[in-house]
Every structure is written in structure tokens, then in C-alpha cells.
C-alpha positions in Angstrom: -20.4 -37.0 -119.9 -23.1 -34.1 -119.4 -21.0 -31.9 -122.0 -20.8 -34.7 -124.6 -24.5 -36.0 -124.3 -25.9 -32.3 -123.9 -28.8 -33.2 -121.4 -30.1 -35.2 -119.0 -29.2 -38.9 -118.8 -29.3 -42.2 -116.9 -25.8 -44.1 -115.8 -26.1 -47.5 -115.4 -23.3 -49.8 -113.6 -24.2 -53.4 -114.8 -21.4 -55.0 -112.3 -23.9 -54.2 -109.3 -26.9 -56.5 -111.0 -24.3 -59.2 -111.0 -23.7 -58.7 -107.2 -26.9 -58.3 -106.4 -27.7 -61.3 -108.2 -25.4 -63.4 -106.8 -26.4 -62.0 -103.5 -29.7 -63.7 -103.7 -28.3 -66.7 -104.9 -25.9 -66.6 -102.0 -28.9 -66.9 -99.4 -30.6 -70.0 -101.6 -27.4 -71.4 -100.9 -26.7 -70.8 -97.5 -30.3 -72.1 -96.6 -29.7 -75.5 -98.7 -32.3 -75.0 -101.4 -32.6 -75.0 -105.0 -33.7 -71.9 -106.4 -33.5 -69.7 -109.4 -33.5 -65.5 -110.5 -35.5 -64.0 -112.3 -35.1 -60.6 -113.0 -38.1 -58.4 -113.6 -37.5 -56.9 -116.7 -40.6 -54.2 -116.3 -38.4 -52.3 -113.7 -35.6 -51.5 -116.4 -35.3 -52.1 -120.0 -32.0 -51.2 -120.3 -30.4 -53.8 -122.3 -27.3 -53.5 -120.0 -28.8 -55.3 -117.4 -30.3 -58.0 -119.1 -26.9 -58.9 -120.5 -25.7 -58.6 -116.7 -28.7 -61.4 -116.0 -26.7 -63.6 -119.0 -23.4 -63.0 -117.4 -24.9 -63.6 -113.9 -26.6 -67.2 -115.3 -30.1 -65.5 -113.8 -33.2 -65.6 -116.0 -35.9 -63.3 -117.0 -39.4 -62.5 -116.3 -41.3 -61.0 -119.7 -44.8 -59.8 -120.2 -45.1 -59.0 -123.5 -43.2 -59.9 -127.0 -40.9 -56.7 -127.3 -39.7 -58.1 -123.6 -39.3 -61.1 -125.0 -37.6 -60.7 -127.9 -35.0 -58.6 -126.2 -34.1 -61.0 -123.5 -33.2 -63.0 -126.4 -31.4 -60.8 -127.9 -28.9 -60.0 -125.2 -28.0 -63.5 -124.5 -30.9 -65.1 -122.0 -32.0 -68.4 -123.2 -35.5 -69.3 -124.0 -35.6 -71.9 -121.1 -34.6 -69.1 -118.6 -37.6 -67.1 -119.8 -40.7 -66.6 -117.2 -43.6 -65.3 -119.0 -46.0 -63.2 -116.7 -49.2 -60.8 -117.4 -53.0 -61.5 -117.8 -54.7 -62.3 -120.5 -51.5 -62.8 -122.6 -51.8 -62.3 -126.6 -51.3 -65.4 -129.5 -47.7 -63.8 -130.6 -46.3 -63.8 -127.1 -47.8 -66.9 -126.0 -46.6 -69.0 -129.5 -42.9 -67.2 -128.9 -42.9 -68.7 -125.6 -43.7 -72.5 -126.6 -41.5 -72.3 -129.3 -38.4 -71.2 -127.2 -39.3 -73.3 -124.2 -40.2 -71.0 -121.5 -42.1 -71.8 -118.4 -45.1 -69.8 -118.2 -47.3 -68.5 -115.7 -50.8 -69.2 -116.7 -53.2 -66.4 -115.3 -56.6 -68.3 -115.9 -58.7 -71.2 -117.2 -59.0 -69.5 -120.3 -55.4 -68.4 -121.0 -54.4 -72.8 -120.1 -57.0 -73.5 -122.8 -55.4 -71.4 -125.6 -51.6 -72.6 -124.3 -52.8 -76.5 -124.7 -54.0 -75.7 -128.3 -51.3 -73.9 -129.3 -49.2 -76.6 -127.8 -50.3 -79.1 -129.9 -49.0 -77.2 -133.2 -45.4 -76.0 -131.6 -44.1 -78.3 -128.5 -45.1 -78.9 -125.0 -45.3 -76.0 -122.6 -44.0 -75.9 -118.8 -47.1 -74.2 -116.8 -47.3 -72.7 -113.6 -50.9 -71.9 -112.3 -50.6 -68.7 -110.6 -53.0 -68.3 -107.7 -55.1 -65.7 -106.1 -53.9 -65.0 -102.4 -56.6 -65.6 -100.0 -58.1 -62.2 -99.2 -56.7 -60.7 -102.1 -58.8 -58.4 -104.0 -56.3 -58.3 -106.7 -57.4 -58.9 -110.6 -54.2 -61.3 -111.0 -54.6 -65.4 -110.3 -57.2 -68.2 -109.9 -59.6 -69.0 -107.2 -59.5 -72.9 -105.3 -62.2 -73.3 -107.7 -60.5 -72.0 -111.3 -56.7 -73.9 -109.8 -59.3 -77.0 -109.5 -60.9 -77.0 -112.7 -56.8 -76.0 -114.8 -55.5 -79.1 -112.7 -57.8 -81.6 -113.9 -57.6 -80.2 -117.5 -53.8 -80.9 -117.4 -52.9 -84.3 -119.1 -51.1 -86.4 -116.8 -49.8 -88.6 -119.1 -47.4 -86.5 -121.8 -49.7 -84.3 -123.1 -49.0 -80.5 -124.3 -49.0 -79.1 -120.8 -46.7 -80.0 -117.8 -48.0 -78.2 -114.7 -44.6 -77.3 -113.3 -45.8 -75.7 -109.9 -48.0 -72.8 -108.7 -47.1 -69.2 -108.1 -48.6 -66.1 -106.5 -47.5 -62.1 -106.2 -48.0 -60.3 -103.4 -48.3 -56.2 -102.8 -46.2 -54.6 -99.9 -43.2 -55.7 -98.3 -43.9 -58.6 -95.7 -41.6 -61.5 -95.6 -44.3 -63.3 -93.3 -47.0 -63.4 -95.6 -44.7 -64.2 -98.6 -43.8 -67.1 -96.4 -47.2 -68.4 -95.6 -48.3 -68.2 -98.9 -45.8 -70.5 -100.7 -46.4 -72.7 -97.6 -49.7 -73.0 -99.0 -48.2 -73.5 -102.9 -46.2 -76.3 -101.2 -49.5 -78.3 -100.5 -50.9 -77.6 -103.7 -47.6 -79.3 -105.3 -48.2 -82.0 -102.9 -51.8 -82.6 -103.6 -50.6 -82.2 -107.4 -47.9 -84.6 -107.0 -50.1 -86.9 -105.7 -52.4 -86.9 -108.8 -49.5 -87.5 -111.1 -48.1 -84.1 -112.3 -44.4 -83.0 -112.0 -45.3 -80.0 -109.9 -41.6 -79.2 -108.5 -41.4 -75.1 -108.5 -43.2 -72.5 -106.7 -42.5 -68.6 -107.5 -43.3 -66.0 -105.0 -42.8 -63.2 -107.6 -41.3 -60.2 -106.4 -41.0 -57.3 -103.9 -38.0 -57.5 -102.2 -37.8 -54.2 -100.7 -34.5 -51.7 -101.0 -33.3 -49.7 -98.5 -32.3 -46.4 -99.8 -32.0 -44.1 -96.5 -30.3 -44.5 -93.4 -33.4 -45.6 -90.8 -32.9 -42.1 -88.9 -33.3 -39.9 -91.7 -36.4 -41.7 -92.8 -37.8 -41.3 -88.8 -37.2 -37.9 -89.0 -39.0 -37.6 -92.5 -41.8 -39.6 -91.4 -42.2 -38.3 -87.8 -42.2 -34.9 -89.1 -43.6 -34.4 -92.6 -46.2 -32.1 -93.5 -47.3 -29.6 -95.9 -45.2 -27.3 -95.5 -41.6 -28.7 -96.3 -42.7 -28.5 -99.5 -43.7 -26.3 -102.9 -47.1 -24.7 -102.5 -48.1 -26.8 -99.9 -48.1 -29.8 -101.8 -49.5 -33.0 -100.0 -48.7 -36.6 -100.4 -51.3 -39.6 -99.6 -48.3 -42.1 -99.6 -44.9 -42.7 -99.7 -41.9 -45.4 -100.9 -40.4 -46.9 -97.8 -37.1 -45.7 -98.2 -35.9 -47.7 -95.7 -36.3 -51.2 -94.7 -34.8 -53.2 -92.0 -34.1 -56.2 -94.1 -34.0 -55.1 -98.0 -33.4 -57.6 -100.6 -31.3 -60.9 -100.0 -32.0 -60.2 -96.3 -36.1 -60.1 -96.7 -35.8 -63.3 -98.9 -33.5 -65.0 -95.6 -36.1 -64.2 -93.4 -39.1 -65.7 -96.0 -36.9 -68.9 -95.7 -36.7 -68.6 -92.1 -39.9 -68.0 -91.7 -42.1 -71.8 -90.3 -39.0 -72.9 -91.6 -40.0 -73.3 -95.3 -36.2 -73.9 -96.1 -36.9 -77.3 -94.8 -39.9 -77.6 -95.9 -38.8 -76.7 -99.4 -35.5 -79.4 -99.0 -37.9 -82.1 -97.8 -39.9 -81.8 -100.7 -37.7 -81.6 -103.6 -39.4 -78.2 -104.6 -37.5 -75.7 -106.4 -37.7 -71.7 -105.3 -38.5 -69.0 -107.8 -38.1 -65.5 -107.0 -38.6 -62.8 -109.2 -36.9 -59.3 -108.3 -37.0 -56.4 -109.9 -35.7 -53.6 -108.3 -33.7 -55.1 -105.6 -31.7 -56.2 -108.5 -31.2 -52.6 -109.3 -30.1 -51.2 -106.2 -27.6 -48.9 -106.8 -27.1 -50.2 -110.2 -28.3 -46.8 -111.6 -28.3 -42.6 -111.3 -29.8 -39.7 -113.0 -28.1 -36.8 -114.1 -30.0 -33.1 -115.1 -28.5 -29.9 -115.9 -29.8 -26.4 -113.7 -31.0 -24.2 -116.6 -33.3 -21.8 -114.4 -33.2 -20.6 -111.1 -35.8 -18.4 -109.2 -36.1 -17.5 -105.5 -39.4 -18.4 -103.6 -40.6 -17.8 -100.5 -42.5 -19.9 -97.7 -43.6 -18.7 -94.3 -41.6 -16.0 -94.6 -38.3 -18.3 -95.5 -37.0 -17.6 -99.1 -35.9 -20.8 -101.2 -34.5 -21.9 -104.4 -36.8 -23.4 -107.1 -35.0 -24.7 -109.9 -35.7 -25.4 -113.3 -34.1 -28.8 -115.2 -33.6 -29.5 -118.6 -35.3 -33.1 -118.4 -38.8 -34.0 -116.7 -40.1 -36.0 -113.6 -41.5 -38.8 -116.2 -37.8 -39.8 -115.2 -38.5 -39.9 -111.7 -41.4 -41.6 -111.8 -43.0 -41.4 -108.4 -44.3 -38.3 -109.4 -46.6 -39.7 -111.7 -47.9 -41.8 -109.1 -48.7 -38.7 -107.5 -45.4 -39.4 -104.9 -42.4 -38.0 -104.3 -38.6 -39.8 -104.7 -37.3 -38.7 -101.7 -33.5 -39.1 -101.4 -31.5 -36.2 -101.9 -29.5 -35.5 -104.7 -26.2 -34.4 -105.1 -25.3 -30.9 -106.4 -22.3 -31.4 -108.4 -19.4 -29.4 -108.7 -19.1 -29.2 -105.2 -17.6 -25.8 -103.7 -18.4 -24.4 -100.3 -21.3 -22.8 -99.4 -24.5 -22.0 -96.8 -27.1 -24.8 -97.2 -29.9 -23.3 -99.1 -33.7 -25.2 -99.4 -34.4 -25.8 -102.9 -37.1 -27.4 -105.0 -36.5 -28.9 -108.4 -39.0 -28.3 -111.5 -38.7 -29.6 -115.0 -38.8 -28.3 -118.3 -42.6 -28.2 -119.3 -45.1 -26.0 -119.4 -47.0 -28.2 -116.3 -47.6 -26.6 -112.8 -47.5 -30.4 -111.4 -44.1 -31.4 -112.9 -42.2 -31.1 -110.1 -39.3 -33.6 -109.5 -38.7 -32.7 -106.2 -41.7 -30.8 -104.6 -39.3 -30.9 -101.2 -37.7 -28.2 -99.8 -34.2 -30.2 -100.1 -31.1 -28.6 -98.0 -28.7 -28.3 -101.0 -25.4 -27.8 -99.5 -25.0 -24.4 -101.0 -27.2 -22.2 -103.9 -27.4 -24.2 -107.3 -26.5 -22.1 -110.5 -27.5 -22.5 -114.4 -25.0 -25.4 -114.9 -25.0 -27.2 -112.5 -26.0 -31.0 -112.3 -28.0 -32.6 -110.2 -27.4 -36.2 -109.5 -30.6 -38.4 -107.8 -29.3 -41.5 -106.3 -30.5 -45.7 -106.6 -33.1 -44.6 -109.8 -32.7 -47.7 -112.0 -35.3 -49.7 -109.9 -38.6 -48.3 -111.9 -37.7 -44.6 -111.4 -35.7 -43.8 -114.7 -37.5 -44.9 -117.7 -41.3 -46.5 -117.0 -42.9 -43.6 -117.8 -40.9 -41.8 -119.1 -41.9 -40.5 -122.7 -40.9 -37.7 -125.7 -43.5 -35.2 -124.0 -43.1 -31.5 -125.5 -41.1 -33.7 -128.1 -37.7 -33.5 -125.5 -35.7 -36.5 -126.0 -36.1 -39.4 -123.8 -32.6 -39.0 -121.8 -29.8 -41.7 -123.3 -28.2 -44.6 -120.6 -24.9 -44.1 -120.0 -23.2 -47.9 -119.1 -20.2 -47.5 -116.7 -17.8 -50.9 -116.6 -14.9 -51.4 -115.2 -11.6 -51.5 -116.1 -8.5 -53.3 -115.6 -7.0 -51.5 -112.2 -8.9 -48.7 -110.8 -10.1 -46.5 -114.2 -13.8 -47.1 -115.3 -15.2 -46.4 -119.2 -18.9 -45.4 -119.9 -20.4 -46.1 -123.6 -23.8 -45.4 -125.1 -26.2 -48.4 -124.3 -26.9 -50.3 -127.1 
């Protein structure tokens, strides 16, 4: 593959969405509930996956009409469309009505342009998303905006059915996700009880992944500093590569949580979840080429610094002033001493680094190598990424299987 394409690139395995997918839906099951995925489609555009969301009978959360449009295109149906984002534009909002998504409606304003839009092309379904109490974030209503968009909905058949109520939370805790839709719960209830339909509540997205075994990221956290890495670079934050419960595990212990399985049975209200890269977990690698190597020194310890021929806008911690930390793999592999190395890219940018870490390569990397990073469909391989210096944003390589054991990789469409 790196001889034919000539550069760096992204494989994708679509066969892994579907699992994952069907993971999800396995817990939604198991807990008795009705519930539906959507995958979202900011973490990856690769239209692989979304034909992997088709296959899978998941749907699709869009924010914008090029998202839109290509969910369409590779087989998701307009009424498995979730339309997300503030402040949404005419075009997008007048695609969704016409092809029946549900939408989430960000503010008074935004349900006051959906209901006269409405009028011309077809009801919409509406969720209200809310504010989190506490929440400092720029996303939702208050009590007092979800008060004022409730009693502006027509009860009786008019261009807007308030489906339910939804939130998004930052950070990884399963208990607050499950308080919160508690609280969406009532607010269908108190809904219900004024006439609306009111029979889904999303609780958006991150489900955490778990990309490193729980001792190496101890020892990683327990021991960082400055000097494991290039020129002393620092780092305020980092991923947590590991989590106890990732995924379909975090989303069992939401439903376990005051028991809002049964709470969610006993009121006939339908869960929404919207993943994005726990979907992609271990759906995707990225592949560079070694086309520079110097030797460097630290505290007296000499180490590799290596030069790629693509750039860390395809790792994109780094432009969130992070580091992806798990290791990747040096390929051919032939014996060797373990040697420290640090990975640069091919600009003319002191900070564009792709791996600022002093990583224990299993032997010294040569001009030629590759250098496979692990798990990087999840965000890391193409939201930033752009044609910087004019290199060309690195291809996606699609890997399916194959009757028996052999696999086949094609060009994404």
C-alpha cells in the first residue's frame, strides 16, 4: 500500500463500526429499552463509515449541509438524520424538513425560523436541547428559554412536534449523564402532560475509549514530566487513554445508574445516544514514511528525532496543543536495541511535532520505514487536517473482508 499511494495515509476497517454499533445496541437491549445510534459524523468524514452506519441500520448526527448531504448520499435515510449545531443556517435547516429529520433546536430563535419554514415544506420533529445546570457552556436553553419554546409549540398538528429534550455533556462521567436525562425524563413528563408527543431524550455523546492498558497509562501519568520529551516540551492536559468502562460499558453503567432503564421502560421514552469516536475504536490507523533521521541528545542520553513525510494536522491532538500518546509501531520489524525516538513532520514549523515523546522504538528507525499510530479514526486523522505547504491531504485506505481469511483495501470513494 505505502509503495502504491507514495505517502502517508489513513486505513479504515468499516466492519469494526458495525461491531461497535451493534455493541451499543446490544446493551439497549440487554437493559429492555428502546433506543437508537447515531453516529457523530464530525469525528470522521470518511464516507466508509457512514455506509457502515447504513449497513448497521444506525443513523447520523449532521451539523451542517455538506454533512448532510453526504449521509444521504451513502445510504442513511432522511428520517435517520439528527441535525445538531447552534445557530443553524436557512439551507441546512430547509434540507432537514424536507427529508424529515428530527432536529435539535438550540434556541428560541432557531424554533421560530424552523415553525416558519415549516409551514412552506412539512412538519418538523424538534427536540429542545437544554443547558445542564451549572453549565457554562454556549450550547442549550435555560428553564426559562425551554419554557417560553414549549408554549410556542402547537399542540394541536401544527408545524412543530416537540419530540423530547436533549443535552451534551463535556468529560467522561456516566453519573452525571445519568442524572441529567433523569431530569429530561420530567421535562417529557411535564410536556406530556400539556399535550405534546415528547417520547425521546438524547444524551449526545462521549463515550469514552480505552486505548492503553490501565498500567501503562499509571505509569505515564504517575511519572510524566518535562523531560520525556523534545526540548522540554510541556503539556497542560491529556486524552484519557484509558478508561475503566469505555463505550458500550459507560452507556451500561448510565442505564444502571438510579436505575433510569426502568425509569425509561416505565415511561415509554425512547434513548438517543450519539457516539462518535467510540464508534471508531479501532476502526482506523495512520501510516507515514521515515524520510529524515537525526540524533539528539537529552541529559546526556542521545535519541532519535525523525522526520515524516505527512504532518501532525493528522494527529490532531497536537493542534490542541496535546499529545496522542500510544505508541506506534515501526514496521518492517527486524531485531534490534530499543532506541528513544521523537517524530517530526514535514514542515518548516518548530511546533509540528507528532510525537514530542521520547517513544522506546524497538530498534533505530531508518529513511523507509513506516510508522503506524494505532485507534486514529476517532477525531485524530482528518479534523484538522489541511493542504498546508500544499502536501496532499493523505488518501483513506478502506480494508474489507473477504470470503475466508484474505482482506482487500480500495481507495475510499
Amino acid at each position: 500500500m505505502a509503495f502504491a499511494i507514495g505517502g502517508p495515509f489513513h486505513l479504515m476497517y468499516p466492519a469494526r463500526v458495525e461491531r461497535n454499533i451493534h455493541a451499543f445496541r446490544a446493551v439497549m437491549r440487554e437493559a429492555g429499552i428502546a433506543g437508537v445510534v447515531y453516529y457523530g459524523k464530525k469525528a470522521n468524514k470518511s464516507p466508509c463509515v457512514t455506509r457502515a452506519c447504513a449497513n448497521a441500520g444506525a443513523g447520523v448526527d449532521v451539523s451542517s449541509t455538506g454533512e448532510l448531504t453526504a449521509a444521504l448520499a451513502h445510504g442513511i435515510r432522511g428520517a435517520d438524520l439528527m441535525v445538531t449545531g447552534p445557530a443553524k443556517s436557512d439551507e441546512l435547516l430547509w434540507l432537514a424538513l424536507r427529508h424529515g429529520a428530527l432536529i435539535a433546536m438550540d434556541s428560541v430563535q432557531e424554533l421560530d425560523r424552523v415553525t416558519a419554514l415549516a409551514a412552506a415544506t412539512g412538519p418538523a420533529r424538534a427536540l429542545l436541547r437544554v443547558l445542564p445546570t451549572g453549565s457554562t457552556s454556549r450550547f442549550g436553553m435555560t428553564a426559562d428559554e425551554l419554557a417560553v419554546a414549549v408554549a410556542l409549540i402547537d399542540r394541536e398538528g401544527g408545524p412543530v412536534g416537540l419530540a423530547g429534550f436533549s443535552f451534551h455533556l463535556s468529560g467522561y462521567d456516566p453519573v452525571a449523564r445519568a442524572e441529567q436525562a433523569c431530569e429530561l425524563i420530567d421535562r417529557c413528563i411535564e410536556a406530556r402532560a400539556l399535550g405534546h408527543d415528547a417520547s425521546t431524550i438524547s444524551i449526545g455523546g462521549g463515550f469514552a475509549v480505552d486505548y492503553l492498558p490501565e498500567r501503562a497509562w499509571r505509569e505515564f501519568t504517575d511519572g510524566v514530566d518535562g523531560e520525556w520529551f523534545h526540548s522540554g516540551k510541556r503539556f497542560d492536559s491529556f486524552y484519557p487513554y484509558h478508561h475503566p468502562a469505555p463505550g458500550p460499558a459507560m452507556l451500561s453503567t448510565i442505564l444502571e445508574h438510579g436505575d433510569l432503564a426502568a425509569r425509561l421502560r416505565g415511561n415509554g421514552i425512547r434513548l438517543a445516544i450519539e457516539p462518535g469516536r467510540a464508534l471508531l475504536d479501532r476502526a482506523g490507523s495512520t501510516v507515514f514514511r521515515v524520510q529524515g533521521v537525526k540524533t539528539r541528545s537529552a541529559h546526556g542520553e542521545p535519541y532519535r528525532l525523525l522526520t515524516v513525510d505527512g504532518t501532525s494536522l493528522s494527529l490532531s491532538e497536537q493542534w490542541f496543543d496535546s499529545e496522542y500518546l500510544p505508541d506506534p509501531v515501526l514496521w518492517p520489524r527486524r531485531s534490534g536495541d530499543p532506541t528513544p525516538t521523537c517524530v517530526g513532520a514535514a514542515t518548516c514549523l518548530e511546533s509540528d511535532m507528532l510525537s514530542w515523546r521520547r517513544i522506546p522504538l524497538p530498534r533505530a528507525a531508518t529513511t523507509g520505514d513506516l510508522l503506524v499510530y494505532p485507534n486514529t479514526a476517532g477525531y485524530q486523522m482528518d479534523s484538522n487536517e489541511s493542504a498546508f505547504h500544499e502536501l496532499p491531504i493523505p488518501p483513506k485506505v478502506v480494508i474489507d473482508d473477504a470470503e475466508g481469511d484474505r482482506l482487500r483495501w480500495r481507495l475510499d470513494a
